[in-house]
VOKOL-149363 format. One line per 5 residues: number of its first residue (from 1); their letters; for each residue x, y, z of C-alpha. Coordinates in steps of 0.25 Angstrom, whole numbers, padded with zeros to 4 digits. Each point is the difference from the previous one (the first is absolute). Layout:
N
NUM = a = X:Y:Z; ...
***
This chain:
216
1 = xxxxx = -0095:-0014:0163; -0012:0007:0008; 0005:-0001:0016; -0011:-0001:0010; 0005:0013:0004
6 = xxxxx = 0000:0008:-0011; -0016:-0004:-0001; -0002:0005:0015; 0006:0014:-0005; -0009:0001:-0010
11 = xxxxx = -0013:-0004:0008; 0007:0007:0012; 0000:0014:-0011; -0015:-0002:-0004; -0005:-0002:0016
16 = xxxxx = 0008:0014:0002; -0007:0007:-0010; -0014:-0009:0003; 0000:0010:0014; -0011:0007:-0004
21 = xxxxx = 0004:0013:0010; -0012:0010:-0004; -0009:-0011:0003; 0004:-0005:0012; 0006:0014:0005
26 = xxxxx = -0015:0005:-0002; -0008:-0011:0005; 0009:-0002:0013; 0001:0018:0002; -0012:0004:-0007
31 = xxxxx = -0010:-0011:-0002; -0001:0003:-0015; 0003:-0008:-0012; 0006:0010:-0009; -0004:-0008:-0012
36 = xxxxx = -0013:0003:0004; 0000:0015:-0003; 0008:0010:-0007; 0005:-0006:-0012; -0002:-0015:0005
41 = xxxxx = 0017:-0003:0000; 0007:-0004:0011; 0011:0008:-0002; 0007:0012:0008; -0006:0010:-0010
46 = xxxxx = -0013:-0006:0003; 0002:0001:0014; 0004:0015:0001; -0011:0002:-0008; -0008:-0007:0010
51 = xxxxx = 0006:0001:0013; 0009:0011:0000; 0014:0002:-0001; 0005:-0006:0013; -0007:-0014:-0004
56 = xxxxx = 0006:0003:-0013; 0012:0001:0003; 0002:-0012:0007; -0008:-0008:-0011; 0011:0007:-0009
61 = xxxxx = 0013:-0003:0010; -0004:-0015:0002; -0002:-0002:-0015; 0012:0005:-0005; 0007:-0008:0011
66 = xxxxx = -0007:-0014:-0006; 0005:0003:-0013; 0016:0006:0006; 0000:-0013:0007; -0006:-0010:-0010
71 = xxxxx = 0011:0005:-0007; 0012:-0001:0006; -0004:-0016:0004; 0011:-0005:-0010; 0010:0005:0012
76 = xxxxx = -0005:-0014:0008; 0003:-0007:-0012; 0013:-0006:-0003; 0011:0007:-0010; 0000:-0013:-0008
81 = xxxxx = -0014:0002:-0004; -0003:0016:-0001; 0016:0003:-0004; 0006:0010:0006; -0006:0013:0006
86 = xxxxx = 0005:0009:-0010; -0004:-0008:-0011; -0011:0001:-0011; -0004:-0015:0004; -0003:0005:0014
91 = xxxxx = -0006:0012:-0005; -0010:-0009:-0007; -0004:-0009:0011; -0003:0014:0007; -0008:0006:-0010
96 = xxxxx = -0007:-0015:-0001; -0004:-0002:0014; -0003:0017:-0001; -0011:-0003:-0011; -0006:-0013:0008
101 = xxxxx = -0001:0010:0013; -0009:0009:-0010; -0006:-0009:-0006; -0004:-0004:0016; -0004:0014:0003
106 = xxxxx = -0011:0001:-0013; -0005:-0016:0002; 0003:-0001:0016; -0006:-0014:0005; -0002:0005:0014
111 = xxxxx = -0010:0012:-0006; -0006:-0011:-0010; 0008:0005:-0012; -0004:0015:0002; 0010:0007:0000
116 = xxxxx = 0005:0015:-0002; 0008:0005:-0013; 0014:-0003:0008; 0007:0015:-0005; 0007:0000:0015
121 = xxxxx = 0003:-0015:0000; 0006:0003:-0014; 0007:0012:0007; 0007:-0010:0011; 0003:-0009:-0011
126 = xxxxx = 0007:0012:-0009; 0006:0004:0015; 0006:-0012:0000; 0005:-0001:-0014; 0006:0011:-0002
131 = xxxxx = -0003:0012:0011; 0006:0012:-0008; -0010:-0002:-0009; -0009:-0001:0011; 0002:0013:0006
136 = xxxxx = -0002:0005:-0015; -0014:-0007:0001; -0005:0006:0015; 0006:0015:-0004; -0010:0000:-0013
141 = xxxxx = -0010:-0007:0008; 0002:0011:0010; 0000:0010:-0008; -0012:-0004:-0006; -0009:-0002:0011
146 = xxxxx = 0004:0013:0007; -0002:0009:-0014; -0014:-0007:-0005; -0005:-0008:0013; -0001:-0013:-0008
151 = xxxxx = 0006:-0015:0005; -0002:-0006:-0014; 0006:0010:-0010; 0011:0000:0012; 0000:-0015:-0003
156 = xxxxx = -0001:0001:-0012; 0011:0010:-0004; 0009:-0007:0010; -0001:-0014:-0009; 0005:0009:-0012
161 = xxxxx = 0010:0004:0007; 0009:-0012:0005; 0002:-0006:-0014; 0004:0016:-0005; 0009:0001:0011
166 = xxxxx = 0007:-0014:0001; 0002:0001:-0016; 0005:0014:-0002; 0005:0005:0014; 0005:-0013:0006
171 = xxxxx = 0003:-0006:-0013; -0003:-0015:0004; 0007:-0009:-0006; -0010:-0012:0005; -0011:-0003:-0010
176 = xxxxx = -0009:-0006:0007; -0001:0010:0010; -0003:0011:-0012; -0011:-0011:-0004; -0005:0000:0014
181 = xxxxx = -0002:0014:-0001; -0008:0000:-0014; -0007:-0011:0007; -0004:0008:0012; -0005:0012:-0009
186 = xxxxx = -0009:-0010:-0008; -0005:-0006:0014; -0005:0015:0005; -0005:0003:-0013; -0009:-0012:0001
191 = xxxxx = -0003:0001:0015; -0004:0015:0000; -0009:-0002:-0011; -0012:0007:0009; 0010:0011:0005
196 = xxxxx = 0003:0005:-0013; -0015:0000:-0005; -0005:0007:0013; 0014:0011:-0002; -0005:0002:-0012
201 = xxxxx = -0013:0003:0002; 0005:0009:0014; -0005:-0010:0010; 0009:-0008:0006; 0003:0003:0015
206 = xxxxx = 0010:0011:0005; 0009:-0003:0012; 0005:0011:0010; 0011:-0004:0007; 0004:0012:0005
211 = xxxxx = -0013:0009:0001; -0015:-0001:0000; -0009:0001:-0011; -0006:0012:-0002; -0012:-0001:0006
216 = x = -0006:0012:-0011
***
């Protein structure tokens, strides 16, 4: 039987991951709607791109929170319904109320369903999961960003990497949480559709964390 508190989780998850932060973060700090420049998303890679990286990172911070909370939402819940914490059936309630936060960060109904392409809050909800894997995830992002200055092959790289590392270093022996992870590569496939092309064709946006761009 659905409880009228198991249906509050779920709505309460897709309100976390409605929180549309580049959009209100910029408006509020900088006046700007991101979606309305740069690549038009209201995501944290749009908002470095378009704010910098102080405004980014915050964007990045809060969004990944939305998606680490969201998750963990089945700890309100009582034992009888989500199992016990250690379990696969409370793994799945996590991983469900994960996918609803993301599915709240791409169609958020406080930004009229335009959202971003949910990467960080996918990375709170992998944090949240299973956060060995996660750290996998941030390393190769790191790495990434730091060697070719891009946030979408970071992103990207970083999707392909929590279903390699929970299946062949951590050996899960969850299978929906090896799904979830097939699934997350599909969504980042899908959503950085227009990244791809422009790194194909050698336009997409560098970021400098670290150092300026070379103004020659």
């Amino acid at each position: 039987m659905i409880s009228i508190y198991l249906v509050g989780i779920v709505i309460l998850a897709y309100l976390f991951g409605s929180i549309p932060t580049a959009v209100w973060f910029g408006q509020a700090f900088y006046g700007v709607d991101v979606r309305e420049y740069g690549s038009g998303n209201a995501g944290a890679t749009n908002t470095f791109r378009v704010l910098g990286k102080k405004a980014g990172s915050v964007v990045m911070f809060v969004d990944i929170l939305k998606g680490w909370t969201a998750t963990n939402l089945p700890y309100l819940l009582d034992s009888t319904v989500v199992g016990n914490h250690d379990g696969p059936q409370f793994v799945n309630f996590q991983l469900a109320l994960g996918v609803i936060a993301v599915l709240g960060h791409l169609f958020p109904i406080f930004a009229g369903f335009r959202g971003g392409k949910g990467v960080a809050t996918l990375f709170g909800m992998v944090l949240a999961i299973h956060w060995p894997a996660a750290l996998c995830c941030v390393t190769v992002f790191l790495v990434v960003l730091f060697i070719f200055h891009y946030v979408s092959l970071g992103s990207i790289l970083a999707g392909f990497t929590f279903p390699f590392s929970i299946a062949f270093i951590f050996k899960t022996t969850v299978p929906s949480v090896l799904l979830y992870g097939i699934a997350i590569c599909a969504l980042i496939l899908v959503t950085h559709q227009k990244n791809i092309e422009r790194l194909l064709k050698g336009k997409e946006s560098k970021i400098y964390l670290f150092k300026k761009k070379s103004s020659g």
